[in-house]
N, C-alpha and C positions, 0 to 999 in steps of 0.2 A: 127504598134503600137500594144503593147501588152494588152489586159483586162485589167490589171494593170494599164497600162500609161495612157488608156480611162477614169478610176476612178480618177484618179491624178490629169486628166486635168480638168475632171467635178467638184473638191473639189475648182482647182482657179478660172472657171468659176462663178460657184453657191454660194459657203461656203462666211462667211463674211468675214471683212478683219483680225479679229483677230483669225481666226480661226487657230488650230494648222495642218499644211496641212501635210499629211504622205509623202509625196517624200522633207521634208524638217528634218524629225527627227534626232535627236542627236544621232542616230542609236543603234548600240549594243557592249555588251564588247568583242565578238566574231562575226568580220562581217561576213559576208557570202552572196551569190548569190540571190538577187530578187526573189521573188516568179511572174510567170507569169501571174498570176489571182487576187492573194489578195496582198494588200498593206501592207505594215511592220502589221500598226497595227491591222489587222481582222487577221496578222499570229500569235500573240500576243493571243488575243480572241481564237484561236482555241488551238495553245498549254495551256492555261489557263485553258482549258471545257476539254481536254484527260487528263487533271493532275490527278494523283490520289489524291492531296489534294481537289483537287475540289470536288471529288465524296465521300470523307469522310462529305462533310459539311451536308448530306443530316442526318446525325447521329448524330448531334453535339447542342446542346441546343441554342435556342439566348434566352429566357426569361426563361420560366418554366421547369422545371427538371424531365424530365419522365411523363409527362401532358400523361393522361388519356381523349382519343380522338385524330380522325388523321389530326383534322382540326386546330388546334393548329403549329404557326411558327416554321421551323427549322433553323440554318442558312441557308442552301442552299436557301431556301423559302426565306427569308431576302435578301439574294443575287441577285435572281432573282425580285423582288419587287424594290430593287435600281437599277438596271438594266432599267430596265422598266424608272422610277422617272427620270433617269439620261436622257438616251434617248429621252423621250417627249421633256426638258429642251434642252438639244442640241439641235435636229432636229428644235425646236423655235426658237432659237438662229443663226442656220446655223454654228453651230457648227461642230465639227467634231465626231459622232456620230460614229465609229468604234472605236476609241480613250476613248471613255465614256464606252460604253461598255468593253473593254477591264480591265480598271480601276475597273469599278464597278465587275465584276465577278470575279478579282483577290483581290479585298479590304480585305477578310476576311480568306485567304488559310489558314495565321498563329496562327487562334484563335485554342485556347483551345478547349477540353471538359466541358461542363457542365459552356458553356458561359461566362459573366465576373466574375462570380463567381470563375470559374476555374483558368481565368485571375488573378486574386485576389489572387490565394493561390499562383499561379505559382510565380507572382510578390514577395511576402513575403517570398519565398525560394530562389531564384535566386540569386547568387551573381550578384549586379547591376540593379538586377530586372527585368521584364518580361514585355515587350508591343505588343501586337499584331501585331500592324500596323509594326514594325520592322520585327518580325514573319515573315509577310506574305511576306516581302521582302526577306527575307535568305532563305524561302520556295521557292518563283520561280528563286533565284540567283544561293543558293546551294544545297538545298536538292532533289529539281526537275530539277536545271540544265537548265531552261526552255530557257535562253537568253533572255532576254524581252529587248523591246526600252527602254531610256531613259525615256521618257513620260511616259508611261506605270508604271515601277517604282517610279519614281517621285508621281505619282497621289497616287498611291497605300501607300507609306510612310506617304504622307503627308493628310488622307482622314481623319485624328484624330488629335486632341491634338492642341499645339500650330504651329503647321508646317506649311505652305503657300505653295501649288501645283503651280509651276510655268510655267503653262499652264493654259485658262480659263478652258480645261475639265477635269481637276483637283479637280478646284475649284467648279465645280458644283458635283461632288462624293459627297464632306463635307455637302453639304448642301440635297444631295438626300439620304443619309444615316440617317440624323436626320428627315428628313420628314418621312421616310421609317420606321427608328424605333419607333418613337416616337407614330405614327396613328397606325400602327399593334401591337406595346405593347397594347394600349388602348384596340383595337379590340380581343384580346387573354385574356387581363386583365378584360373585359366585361366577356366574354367566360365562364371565370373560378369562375364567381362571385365572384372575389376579388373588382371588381368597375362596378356600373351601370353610364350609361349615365350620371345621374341627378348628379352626384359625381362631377364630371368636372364644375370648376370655371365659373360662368354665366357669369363673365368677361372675360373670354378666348373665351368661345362658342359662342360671342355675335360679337369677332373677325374674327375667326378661323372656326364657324360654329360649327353647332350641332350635324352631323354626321360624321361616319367615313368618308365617298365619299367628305361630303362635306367641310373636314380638308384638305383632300389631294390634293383637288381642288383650294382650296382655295391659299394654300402655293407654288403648283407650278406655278400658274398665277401670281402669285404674284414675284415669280422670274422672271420670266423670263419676265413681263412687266418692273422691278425695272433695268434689266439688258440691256437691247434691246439698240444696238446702242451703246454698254459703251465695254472697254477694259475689266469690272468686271465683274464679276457674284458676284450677291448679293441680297439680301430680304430688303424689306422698313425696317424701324426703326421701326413702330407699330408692322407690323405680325412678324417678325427675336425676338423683345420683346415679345408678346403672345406665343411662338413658345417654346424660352426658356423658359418661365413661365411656360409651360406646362413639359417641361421635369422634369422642377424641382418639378410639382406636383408629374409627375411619381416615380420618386425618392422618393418623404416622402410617398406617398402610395402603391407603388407596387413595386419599383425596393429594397429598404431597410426593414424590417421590416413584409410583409404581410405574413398571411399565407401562401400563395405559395411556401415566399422563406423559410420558417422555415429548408428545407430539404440542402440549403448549407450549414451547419454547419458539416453536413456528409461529404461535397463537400473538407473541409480543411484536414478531417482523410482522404480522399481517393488517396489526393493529396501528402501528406506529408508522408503518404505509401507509394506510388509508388516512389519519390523522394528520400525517403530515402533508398529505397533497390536498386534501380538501381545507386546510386550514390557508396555505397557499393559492388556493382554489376555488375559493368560496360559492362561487358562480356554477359550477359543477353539480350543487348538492340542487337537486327538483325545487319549484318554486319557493327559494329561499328571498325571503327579504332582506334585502342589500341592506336598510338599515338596524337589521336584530344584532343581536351579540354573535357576531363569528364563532365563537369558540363553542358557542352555547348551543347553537345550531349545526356544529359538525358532530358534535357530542349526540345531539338527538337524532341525526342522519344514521351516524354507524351504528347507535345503540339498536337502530331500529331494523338493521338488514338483518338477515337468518343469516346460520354459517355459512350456506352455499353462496346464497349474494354476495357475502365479503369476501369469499373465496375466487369466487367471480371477477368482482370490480377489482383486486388486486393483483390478479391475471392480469385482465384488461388495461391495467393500469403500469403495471411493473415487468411482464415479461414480452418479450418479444414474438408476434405473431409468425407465424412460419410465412415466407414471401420464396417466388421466383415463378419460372417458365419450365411447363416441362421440355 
């Protein structure tokens, strides 16, 4: 019996009964030969963490744009914090905890530059418009070529929006990425003195709890006692309502409107530059193929620079370098 098959056998021994087991997955669009040590989906996790979209995310905005200080979220940071959220959630669950990880490290390969903001402009250029969560899918399908399982994709597509992951470790991504964002906006949105403590609804905090520790404590006990024993993953009806109450405070106070974000409006000129020249420009974008979809391939170019690169290449592109003789 291989390392492999010993993990296989301990996921039907141990794991629950709804658990998504790896010697049972929908496999891949390119099969290929077992790995002797790691099961489909930890080979999933591994090719995910060598992508080079992965190591872009460490450069890439999830709230604040060019935050002044190192302690402030990036995505990757975001990435690995759902990570973590997702993991504790399975491992309680006797879920399949390779499978969650997998998910959560690949959720975010197809964001943007300069966060949803960037999201935003891309979406309002794009013929058909622009979603990350699709992104992140054509990033490990086609652009990195990764082969992932079914599950793994699945989770990955469906971690946003109205979509339903049809796996439970799926479903726990959707609910460990608004735990994740939601408490770290806060904690960054404190940071930055756009929001103290005392700002946050006494009605939510009376829920939810008072501190950051004790919000995040809060909501994942609360999944995973709401779910135990259920074919679902889900949150009560009081904290899943205080939860969104809270996102939507974020929104009218920090994610729309604050000082913070005043600097997106630069985020749409630098977006609609770059967009515009490479769509007139085709040739420009690193070995693209002259016969793919233009539009679909300047789409996956800019999605794919950090804020600095786009900040860069529209320098490079739009402003005039300093010239003369001294």
């Amino acid at each position: 019996m291989t390392i492999r098959e010993r993990i296989e056998e301990s996921e039907n021994l141990t794991l629950s009964e709804y658990v998504t087991k790896s010697s049972q997955t929908r496999g891949r669009e390119i099969p290929h030969t077992p790995c002797d040590i790691r099961t489909e989906f930890q080979r999933d996790r591994d090719r995910i963490i060598h992508s080079k979209a992965f190591r872009r995310l460490k450069h890439k905005t999830q709230v604040f744009i060019s935050p002044e200080g190192d302690h402030y979220r990036t995505r990757l940071t975001h990435t690995l914090e759902v990570s973590q959220i997702g993991r504790t959630i399975a491992r309680s669950l006797r879920l399949n905890e390779d499978l969650v990880e997998a998910i959560s490290l690949g959720h975010d390969l197809g964001h943007t530059p300069f966060g949803h903001a960037g999201e935003a402009a891309l979406n309002s250029l794009a013929k058909g418009g622009f979603r990350h969560n699709e992104q992140s899918v054509r990033v490990v399908d086609i652009i990195e070529k990764l082969n992932l399982t079914y599950e793994v994709r699945d989770g990955i597509l469906n971690h946003t929006g109205e979509g339903v992951a049809q796996t439970p470790e799926g479903k726990i991504i959707k609910i460990a990425d608004r735990i994740a964002y939601i408490n770290h906006d806060i904690d960054d949105a404190i940071r930055a003195g756009v929001l103290s403590g005392e700002d946050i609804p006494k009605e939510l905090t009376s829920i939810l709890g008072a501190t950051h520790s004790d919000r995040i404590d809060c909501m994942i006990k609360n999944c995973i006692y709401s779910s135990l024993d259920t074919s679902d993953v889900r949150m009560s009806g009081e904290v899943e309502d205080a939860m969104n109450a809270l996102r939507q405070f974020m929104f009218d106070r920090v994610y729309v409107g604050s000082d913070a974000k005043v600097e997106e409006a630069k985020v749409q000129s630098i977006m609609n530059g770059l967009y515009t020249y490479y769509t007139n420009n085709p040739l420009a974008i690193p070995d693209i193929d002259p016969a793919s979809d233009i539009e679909r391939s300047v789409c996956d170019y800019i999605a794919g620079m950090s804020d600095r690169y786009a900040v860069y290449m529209y320098q490079k592109l739009y402003v005039p370098s300093s010239w003369g003789r001294q």
